[in-house]
C-alpha positions in Angstrom: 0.0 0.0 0.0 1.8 3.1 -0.9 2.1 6.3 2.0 0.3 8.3 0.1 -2.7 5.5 1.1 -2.1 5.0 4.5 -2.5 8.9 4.5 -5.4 9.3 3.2 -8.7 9.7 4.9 -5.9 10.7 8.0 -5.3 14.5 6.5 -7.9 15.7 8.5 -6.5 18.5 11.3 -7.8 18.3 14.8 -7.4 21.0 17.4 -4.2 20.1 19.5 -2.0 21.2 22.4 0.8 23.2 21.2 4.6 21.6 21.2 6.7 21.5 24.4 9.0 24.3 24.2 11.9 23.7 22.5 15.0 21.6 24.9 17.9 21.1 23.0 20.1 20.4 25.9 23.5 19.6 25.5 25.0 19.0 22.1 24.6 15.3 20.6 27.7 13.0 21.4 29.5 12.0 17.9 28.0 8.6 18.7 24.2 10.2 19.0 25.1 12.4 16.0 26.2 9.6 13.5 23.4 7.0 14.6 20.5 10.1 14.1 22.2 11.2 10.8 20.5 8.3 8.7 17.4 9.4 10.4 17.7 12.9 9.2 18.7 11.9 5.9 15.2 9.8 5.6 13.0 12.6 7.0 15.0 15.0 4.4 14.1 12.2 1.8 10.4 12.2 2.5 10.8 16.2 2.4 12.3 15.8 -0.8 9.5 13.2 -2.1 12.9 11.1 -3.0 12.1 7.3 -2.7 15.7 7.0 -3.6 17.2 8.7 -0.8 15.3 7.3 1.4 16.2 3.4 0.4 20.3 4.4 0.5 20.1 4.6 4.0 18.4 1.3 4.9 19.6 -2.2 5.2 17.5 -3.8 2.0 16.2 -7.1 4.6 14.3 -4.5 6.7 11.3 -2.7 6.8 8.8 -0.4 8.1 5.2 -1.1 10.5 2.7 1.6 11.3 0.1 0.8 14.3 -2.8 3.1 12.7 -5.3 4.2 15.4 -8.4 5.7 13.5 -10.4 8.4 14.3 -13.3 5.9 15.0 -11.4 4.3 17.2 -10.8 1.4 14.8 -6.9 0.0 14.8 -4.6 -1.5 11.7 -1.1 -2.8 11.9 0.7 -3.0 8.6 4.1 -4.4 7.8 5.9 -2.9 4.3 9.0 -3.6 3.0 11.3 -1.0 2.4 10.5 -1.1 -1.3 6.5 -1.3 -1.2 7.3 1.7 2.0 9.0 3.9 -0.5 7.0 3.1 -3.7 4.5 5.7 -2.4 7.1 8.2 -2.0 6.3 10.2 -5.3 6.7 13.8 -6.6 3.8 16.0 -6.0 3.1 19.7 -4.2 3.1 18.7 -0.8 5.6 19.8 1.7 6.1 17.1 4.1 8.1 17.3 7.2 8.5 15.2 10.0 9.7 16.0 13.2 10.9 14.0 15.9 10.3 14.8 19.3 13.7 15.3 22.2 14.5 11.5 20.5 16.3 8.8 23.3 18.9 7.0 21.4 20.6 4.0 22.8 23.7 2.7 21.4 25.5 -0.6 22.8 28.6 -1.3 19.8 27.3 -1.7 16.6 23.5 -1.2 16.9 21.3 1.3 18.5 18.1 2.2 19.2 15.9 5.6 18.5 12.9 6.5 20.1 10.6 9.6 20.0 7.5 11.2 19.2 6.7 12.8 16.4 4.5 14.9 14.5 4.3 14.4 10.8 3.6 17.7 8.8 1.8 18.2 5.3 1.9 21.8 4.0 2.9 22.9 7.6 -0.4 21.6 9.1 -0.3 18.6 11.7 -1.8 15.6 9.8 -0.7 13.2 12.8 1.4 12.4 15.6 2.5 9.0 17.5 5.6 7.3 18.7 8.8 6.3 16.1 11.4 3.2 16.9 14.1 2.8 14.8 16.4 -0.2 15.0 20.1 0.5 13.6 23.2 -1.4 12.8 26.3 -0.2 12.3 28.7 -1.8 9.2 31.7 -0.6 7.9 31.6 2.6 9.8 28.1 3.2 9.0 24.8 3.5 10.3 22.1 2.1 8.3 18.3 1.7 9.2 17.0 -1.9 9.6 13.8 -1.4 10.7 11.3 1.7 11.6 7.8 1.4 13.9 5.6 4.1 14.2 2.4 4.6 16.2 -0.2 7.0 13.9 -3.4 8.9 15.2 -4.7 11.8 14.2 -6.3 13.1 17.7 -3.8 14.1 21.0 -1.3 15.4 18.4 0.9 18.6 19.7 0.5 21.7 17.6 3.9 21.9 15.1 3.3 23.6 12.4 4.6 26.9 10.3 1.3 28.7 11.1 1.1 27.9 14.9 -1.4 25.7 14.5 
């Protein structure tokens, strides 16, 4: 099922508290900074609408799952591979942004851990919120995505976008 699908019928906007204010804290450790990097590189894919950049910083046996709570209270868990996750990454007018929420990230050698909230962003307006997990290896130097897990709903969501909403 391509994004754009599991979007749809989800782009409604909901009155929501606004963001926490902004705690930076210290700066990332080099260890914290190279694990999030694939991260960023993925959301800036998606912000880009470029499939591609997306799939170079995954491990190709991976994947993605999305725990949908609907508005109606109904629930879906779906499983993608990284290749049926990105196929609905496509060109198009909308700005998408995704922001991850003061992120915990847990290394222990070569893998690690990353998770957060998030709110996801379509033209700057909140289209919904939840909880990411990324799983990471490291090989050869470099930190690659195996898997991501997302929680998705659509009510509860902090305000996040350009126009304060």
């Amino acid at each position: 099922m391509p994004l754009s699908l599991l979007l749809a019928g989800l782009l409604q906007t909901t009155p929501v508290p606004p963001l926490p204010p902004a705690n930076p804290g210290p700066p990332p450790t080099p260890d914290v900074a190279a694990v999030m990097q694939p991260i960023d590189a993925m959301f800036a894919g998606l912000a880009a609408h470029d499939a591609a950049a997306i799939r170079a910083q995954v491990r190709p046996e991976g994947g993605a799952t999305v725990a949908i709570e609907k508005p109606d209270g109904t629930k879906q868990i779906r499983h993608l591979g990284w290749d049926e996750f990105t196929a609905g990454i496509k060109p198009g007018p909308e700005k998408y942004e995704e922001r991850l929420i003061n992120p915990a990230v847990e290394v222990d050698g070569d893998i690690a851990m990353v998770w957060g909230n998030y709110v996801f962003l379509v033209d700057g307006k909140v289209q919904h919120c939840g909880v990411d997990h990324f799983d990471l290896v490291r090989e050869n130097g470099a930190w690659k995505v195996l898997n991501v897990t997302w929680s998705q709903r659509t009510t509860g969501c902090p305000a996040g976008g350009d126009d304060g909403a």
